[in-house]
C-alpha positions in Angstrom: 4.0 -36.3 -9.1 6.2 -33.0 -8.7 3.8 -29.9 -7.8 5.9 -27.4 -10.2 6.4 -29.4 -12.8 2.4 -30.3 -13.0 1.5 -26.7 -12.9 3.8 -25.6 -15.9 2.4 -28.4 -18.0 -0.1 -26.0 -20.8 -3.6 -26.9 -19.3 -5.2 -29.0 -21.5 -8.6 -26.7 -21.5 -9.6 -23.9 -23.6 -11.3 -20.6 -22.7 -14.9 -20.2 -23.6 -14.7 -16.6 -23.9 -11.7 -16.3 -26.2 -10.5 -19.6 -27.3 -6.9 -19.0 -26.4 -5.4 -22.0 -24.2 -5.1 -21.2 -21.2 -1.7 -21.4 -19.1 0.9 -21.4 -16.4 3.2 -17.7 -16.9 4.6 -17.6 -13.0 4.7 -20.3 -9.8 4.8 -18.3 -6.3 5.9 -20.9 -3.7 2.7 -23.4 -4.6 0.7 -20.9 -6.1 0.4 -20.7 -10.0 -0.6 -17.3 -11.6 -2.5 -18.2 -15.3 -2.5 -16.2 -18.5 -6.2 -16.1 -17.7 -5.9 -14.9 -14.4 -3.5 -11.7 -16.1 -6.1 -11.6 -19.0 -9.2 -10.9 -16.4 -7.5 -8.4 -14.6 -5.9 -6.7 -17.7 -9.8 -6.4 -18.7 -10.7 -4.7 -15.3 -8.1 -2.1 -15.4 -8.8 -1.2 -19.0 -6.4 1.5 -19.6 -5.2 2.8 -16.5 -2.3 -0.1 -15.8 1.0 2.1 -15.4 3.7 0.0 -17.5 3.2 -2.6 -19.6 0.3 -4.3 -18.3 1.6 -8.2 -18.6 4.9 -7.1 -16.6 2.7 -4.9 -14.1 0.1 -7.3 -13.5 1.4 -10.8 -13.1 4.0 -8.9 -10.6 0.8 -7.4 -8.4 -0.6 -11.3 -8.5 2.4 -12.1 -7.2 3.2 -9.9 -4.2 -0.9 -11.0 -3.0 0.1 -14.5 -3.1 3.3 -13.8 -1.1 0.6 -11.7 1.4 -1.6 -14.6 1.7 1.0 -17.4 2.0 2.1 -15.3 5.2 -1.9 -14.8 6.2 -2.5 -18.6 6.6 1.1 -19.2 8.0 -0.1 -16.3 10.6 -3.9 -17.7 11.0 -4.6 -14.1 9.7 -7.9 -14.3 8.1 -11.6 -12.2 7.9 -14.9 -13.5 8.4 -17.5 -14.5 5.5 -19.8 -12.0 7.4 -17.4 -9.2 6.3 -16.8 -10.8 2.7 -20.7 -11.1 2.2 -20.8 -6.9 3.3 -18.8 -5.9 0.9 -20.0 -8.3 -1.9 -23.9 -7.3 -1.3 -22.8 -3.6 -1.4 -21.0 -4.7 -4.9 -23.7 -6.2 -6.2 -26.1 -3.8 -5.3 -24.0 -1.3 -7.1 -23.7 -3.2 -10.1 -27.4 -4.1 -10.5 -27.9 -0.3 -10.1 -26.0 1.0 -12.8 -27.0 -2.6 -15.2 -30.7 -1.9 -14.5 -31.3 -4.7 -12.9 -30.0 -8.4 -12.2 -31.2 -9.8 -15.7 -29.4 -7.1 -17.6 -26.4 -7.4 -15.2 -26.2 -10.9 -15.7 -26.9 -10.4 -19.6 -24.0 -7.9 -19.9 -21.1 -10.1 -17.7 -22.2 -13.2 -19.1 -22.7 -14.7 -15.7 -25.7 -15.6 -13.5 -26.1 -14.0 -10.1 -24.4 -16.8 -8.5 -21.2 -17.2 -10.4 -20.7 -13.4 -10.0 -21.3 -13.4 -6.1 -19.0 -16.4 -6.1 -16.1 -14.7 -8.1 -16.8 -10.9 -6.2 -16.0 -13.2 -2.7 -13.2 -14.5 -3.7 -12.0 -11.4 -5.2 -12.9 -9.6 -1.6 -11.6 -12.5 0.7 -8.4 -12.2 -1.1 -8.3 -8.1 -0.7 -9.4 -7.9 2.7 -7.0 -10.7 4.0 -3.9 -8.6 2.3 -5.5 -5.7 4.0 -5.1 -7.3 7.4 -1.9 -9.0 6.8 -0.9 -5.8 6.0 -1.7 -3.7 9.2 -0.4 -6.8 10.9 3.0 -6.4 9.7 3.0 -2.6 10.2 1.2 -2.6 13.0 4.5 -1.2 15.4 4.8 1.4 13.0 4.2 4.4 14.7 5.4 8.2 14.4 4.9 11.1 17.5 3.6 14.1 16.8 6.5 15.8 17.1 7.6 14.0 14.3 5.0 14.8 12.2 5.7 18.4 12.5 8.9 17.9 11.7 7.9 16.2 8.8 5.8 18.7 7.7 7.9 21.8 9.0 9.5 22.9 5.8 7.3 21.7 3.2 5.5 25.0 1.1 2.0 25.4 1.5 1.1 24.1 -1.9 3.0 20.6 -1.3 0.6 20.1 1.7 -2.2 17.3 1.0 -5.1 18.8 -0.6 -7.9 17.3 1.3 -11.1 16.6 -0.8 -14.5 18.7 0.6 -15.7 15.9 3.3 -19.0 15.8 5.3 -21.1 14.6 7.9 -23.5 12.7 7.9 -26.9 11.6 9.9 -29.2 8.5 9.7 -32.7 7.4 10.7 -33.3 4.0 9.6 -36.7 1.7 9.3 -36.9 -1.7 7.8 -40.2 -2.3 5.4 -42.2 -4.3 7.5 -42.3 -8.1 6.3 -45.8 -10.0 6.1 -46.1 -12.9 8.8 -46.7 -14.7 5.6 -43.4 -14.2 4.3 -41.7 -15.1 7.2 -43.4 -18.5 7.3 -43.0 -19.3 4.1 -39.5 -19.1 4.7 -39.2 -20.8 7.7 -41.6 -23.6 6.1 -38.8 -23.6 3.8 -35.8 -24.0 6.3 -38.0 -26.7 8.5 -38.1 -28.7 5.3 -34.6 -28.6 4.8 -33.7 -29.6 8.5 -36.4 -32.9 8.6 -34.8 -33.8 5.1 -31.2 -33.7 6.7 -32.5 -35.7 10.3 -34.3 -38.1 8.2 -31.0 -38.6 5.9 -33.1 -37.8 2.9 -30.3 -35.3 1.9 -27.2 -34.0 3.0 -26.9 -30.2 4.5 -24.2 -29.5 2.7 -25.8 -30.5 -0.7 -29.0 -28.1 0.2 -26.6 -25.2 1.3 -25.0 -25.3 -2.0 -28.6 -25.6 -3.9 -30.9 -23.0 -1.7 -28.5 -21.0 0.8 -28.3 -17.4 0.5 -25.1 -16.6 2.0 -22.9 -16.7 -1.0 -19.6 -16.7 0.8 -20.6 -20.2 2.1 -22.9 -21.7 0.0 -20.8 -23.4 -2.5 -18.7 -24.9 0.3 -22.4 -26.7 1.7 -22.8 -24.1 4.2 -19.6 -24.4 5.9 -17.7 -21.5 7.8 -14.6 -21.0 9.8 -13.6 -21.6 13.1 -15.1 -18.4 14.9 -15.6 -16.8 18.3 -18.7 -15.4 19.8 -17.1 -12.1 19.4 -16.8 -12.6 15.3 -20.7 -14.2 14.7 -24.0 -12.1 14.5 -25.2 -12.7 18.6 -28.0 -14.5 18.0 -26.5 -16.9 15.7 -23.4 -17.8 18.5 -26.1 -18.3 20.7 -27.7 -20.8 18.9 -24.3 -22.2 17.5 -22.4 -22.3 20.8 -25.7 -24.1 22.5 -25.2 -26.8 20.0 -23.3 -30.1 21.4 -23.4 -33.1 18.5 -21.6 -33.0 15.5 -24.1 -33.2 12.3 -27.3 -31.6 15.0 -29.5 -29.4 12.7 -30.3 -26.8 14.9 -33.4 -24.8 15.6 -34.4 -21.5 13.0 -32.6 -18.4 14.3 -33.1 -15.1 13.3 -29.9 -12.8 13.0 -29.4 -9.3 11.1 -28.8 -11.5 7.8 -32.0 -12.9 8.2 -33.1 -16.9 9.3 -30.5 -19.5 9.3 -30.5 -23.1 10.7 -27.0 -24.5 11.2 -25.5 -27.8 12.0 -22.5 -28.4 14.3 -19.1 -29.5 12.9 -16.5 -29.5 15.5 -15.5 -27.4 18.7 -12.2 -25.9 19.5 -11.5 -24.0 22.6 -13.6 -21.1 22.4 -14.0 -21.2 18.4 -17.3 -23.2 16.6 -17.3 -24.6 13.3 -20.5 -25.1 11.7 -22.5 -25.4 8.6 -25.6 -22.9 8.0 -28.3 -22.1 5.7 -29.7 -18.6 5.1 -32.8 -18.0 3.5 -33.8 -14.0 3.6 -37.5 -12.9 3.4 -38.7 -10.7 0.0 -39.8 -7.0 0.9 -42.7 -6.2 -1.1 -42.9 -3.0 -2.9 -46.1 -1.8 -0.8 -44.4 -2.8 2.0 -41.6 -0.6 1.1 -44.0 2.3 0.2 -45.3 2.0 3.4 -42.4 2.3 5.2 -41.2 5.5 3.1 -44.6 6.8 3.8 -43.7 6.7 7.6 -40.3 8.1 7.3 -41.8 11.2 5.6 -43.9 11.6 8.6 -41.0 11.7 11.2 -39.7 14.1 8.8 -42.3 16.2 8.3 -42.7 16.3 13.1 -39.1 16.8 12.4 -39.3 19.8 10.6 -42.0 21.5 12.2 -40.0 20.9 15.5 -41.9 18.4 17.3 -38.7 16.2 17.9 -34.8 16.5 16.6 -33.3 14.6 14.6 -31.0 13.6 17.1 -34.0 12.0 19.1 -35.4 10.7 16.8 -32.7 9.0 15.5 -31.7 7.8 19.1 -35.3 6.5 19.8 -37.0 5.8 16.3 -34.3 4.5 14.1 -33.6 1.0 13.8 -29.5 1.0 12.7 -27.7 -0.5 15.6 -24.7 1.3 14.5 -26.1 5.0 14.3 -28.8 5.4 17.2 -26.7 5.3 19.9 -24.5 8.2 18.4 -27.8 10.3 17.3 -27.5 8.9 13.5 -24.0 10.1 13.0 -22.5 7.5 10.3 -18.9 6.7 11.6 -16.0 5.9 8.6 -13.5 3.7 9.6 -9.9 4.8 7.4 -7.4 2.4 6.4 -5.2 2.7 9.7 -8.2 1.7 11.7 -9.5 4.6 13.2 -12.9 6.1 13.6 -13.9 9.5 12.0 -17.3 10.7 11.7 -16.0 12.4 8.3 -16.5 11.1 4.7 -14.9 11.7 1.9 -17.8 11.9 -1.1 -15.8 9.7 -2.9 -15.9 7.4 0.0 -19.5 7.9 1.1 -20.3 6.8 -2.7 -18.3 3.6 -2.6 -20.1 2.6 0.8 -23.5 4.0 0.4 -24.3 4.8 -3.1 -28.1 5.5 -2.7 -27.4 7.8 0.8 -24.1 9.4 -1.5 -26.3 10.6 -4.0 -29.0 12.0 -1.7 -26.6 13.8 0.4 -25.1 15.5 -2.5 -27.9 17.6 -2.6 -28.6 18.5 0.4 -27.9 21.9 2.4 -26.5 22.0 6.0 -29.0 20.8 8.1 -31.1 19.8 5.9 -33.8 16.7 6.1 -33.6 14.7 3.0 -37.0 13.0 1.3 -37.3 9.6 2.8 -35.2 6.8 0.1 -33.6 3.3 -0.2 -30.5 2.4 0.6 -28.5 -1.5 1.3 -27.2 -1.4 4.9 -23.7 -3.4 5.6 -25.4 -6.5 6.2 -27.2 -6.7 2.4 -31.1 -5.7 3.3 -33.4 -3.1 2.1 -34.0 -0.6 4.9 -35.7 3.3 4.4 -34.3 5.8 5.6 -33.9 9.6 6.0 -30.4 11.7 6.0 -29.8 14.7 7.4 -26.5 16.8 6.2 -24.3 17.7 9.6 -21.5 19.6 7.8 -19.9 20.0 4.8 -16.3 20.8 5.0 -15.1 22.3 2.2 -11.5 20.6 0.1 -8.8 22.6 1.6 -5.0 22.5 2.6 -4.1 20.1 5.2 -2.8 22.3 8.6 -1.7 20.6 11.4 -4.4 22.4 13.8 -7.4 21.7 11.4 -5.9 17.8 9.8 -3.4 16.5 12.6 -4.8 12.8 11.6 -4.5 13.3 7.9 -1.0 14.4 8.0 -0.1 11.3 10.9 -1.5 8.8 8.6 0.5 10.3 5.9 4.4 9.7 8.1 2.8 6.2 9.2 1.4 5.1 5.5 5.2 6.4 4.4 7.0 4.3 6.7 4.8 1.5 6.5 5.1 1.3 2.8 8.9 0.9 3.4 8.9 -1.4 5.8 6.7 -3.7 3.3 9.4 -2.8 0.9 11.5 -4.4 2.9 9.3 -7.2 3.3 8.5 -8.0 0.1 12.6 -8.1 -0.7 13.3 -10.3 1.9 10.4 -12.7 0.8 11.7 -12.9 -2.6 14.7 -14.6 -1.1 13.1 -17.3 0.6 10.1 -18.4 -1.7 10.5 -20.5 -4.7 9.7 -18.3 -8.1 9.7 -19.3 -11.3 8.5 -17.4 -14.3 7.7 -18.3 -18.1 10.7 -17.1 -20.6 8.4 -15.1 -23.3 7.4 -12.9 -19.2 10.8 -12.5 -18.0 11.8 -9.8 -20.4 10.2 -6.6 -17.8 11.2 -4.1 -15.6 9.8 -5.3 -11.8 9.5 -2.9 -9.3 10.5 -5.2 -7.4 13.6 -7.3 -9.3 14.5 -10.0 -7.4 11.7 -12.3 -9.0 14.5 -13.3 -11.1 17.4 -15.3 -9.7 
């Protein structure tokens, strides 16, 4: 049966939601894009779509699917570790503004499950076009003396406005977790490992049912091929030690809480394997307790006992700040490190420690609060503000990064011009008569 001429066939299904049937309005190569697929994102963007929105948005579907056609073809791809970060710091978000997770659920229609599933996707998709963008323009580079030239004659008031950043410190505790807790759950994943070696069930059917990890819990558990270098440590460990195929390891412990995972196959110096993650409940009292301690080390803190900075190195538990005295470090778009966050930023990241910052003076030791880390657990924690710098025009002495990012992010964006053109030429594209009639940024859709 011809591929193309399958997916143009009107799918024989109807839409819940709205009752429209549902169908085929482009083909990209092998991909299909859907009316429904144009319809959800139409519904995200409300409003703010520049153009008409069934021109503008079928086109954007498109240019991703050209972006990850070249991804697999490249073997560019991100780990469901990274996915699973920004989904959790989504979620949280969400539930935050809802309520909680029976009114979020109540207002999208969806359980918690079916909306981790479709956030991951969504992410996986946008963070694979993110790298098979910066591997494309990843020999674009510009010197600084072309930067000043750049921005030689431009007047003052066509130079960047850059929005009031700051800097920010950390000191982290987790809420302890009850010994009881922690063998309830590993009860739990011992269970699950004597029903796999007796061949009671399969793993893969009790990842879908019980694992945590949303990312790879509706595909039974299963990950990528992945290095040491791309796995939480003490899950390669434990992954790498494991030598037959369909072996249920032993419980580990990682940052993401207690896994056990079964070997698939070994390539080189790449694993694939299933896993199950369960993650222990933190109990409000434990989390009071915790808070209780944190307004301790602020209070020694204050009067001068210790700094923040040493505390922070010594006390803290966030393997990311304490080796830099709780300095939170932002990684931009091009890949590099700044210690500097826009609020705007800050908020998207770290909503809770956004909103505690924003009232804080320079220098000042926040009240201890809650906040989700990157890898999706409840920790306590206390801020401190570094600096505030206020929104200002870019100079080249004061913004030199800022303005370089601006030359590369120009070129860059022309050479995936270019791209994108050339691609056109080469991939098979076919769109539906009643969407043809539209002005594409990009026109040679149309052949």
């Amino acid at each position: 049966m011809c591929l193309i001429g399958a997916l143009f066939l009107t799918i024989a299904s109807f839409s819940q939601k709205s009752n429209v049937i549902d169908e085929v309005v482009w083909v990209v190569g092998d991909e299909a894009i859907l009316r429904s697929d144009v319809e959800k994102v139409r519904t995200e963007y409300g409003n703010q779509v520049n153009g008409n929105p069934y021109c503008v948005i079928p086109e954007e579907l498109a240019v991703q699917k050209l972006f990850l056609h070249q991804a697999a073809i490249d073997s560019i791809e991100v780990t469901d570790a990274e996915v699973n970060n920004y989904v959790e710091q989504d979620i949280n978000q969400k539930v935050l503004m809802a309520g909680s997770k029976e009114k979020l659920e109540e207002y999208m229609r969806m359980t918690m499950t079916q909306i981790r599933e479709e956030l991951f996707d969504m992410y996986k998709n946008q963070l694979t076009v993110r790298e098979m963008r910066k591997s494309l323009t990843s020999d674009v580079k510009v010197t600084p003396a072309e930067v000043r030239r750049y921005f030689k004659d431009l007047p003052e008031d066509s130079l960047p406005l850059i929005p009031t950043q700051v800097e920010v410190q950390i000191l982290v505790q987790q809420p302890k977790i009850p010994q009881e807790e922690i063998d309830r759950v590993k009860d739990k994943l011992r269970d699950y490992a004597e029903r796999v070696n007796s061949g009671t069930t399969s793993f893969n059917a009790l990842a879908r049912l019980y694992s945590e990890d949303p990312g790879s819990a509706r595909q039974g558990g299963e990950m990528e091929y992945m290095g040491r270098g791309e796995l939480d440590a003490a899950f390669a460990n434990v992954a790498f030690g494991l030598t037959e195929p369909g072996k249920v390891s032993k419980i580990v412990q990682s940052e993401f809480g207690y896994h056990i995972i079964q070997l698939i196959d070994k390539r080189g110096d790449k694993v694939k394997c299933r896993h199950i993650l369960l993650r222990p409940q933190v109990a409000e009292e434990d989390i009071n307790a915790c808070l209780a301690r944190l307004d301790s080390i602020a209070d020694d803190i204050r009067t001068e006992k210790f700094t923040f900075e040493e505390g922070a190195s010594v006390i803290s538990e966030d393997k990311e700040t304490r080796n830099n005295h709780g300095i939170l470090s932002n990684e931009t778009e091009q890949g590099d490190h700044t210690t500097r966050f826009e609020m705007g930023q800050l908020s998207s990241i770290y909503p809770d420690l956004a909103r505690v910052v924003e009232g804080l003076e320079i220098g000042e030791i926040s009240k201890p609060f809650t906040m989700v880390n990157k890898k999706g657990a409840t920790v306590c924690a206390i801020a401190k503000l570094k600096s505030r710098i206020k929104s200002h025009r870019a100079s080249m002495s004061e913004d030199f990064q800022v303005l370089r990012n601006i030359v590369e992010n120009k070129r860059s964006e022309a050479f995936i011009e270019e791209w994108i053109k050339e691609k056109q030429k080469n991939t098979y594209v076919r769109i539906n008569e009643d969407w043809r009639d539209c002005e594409f940024r990009y026109p040679g859709w149309i052949k």
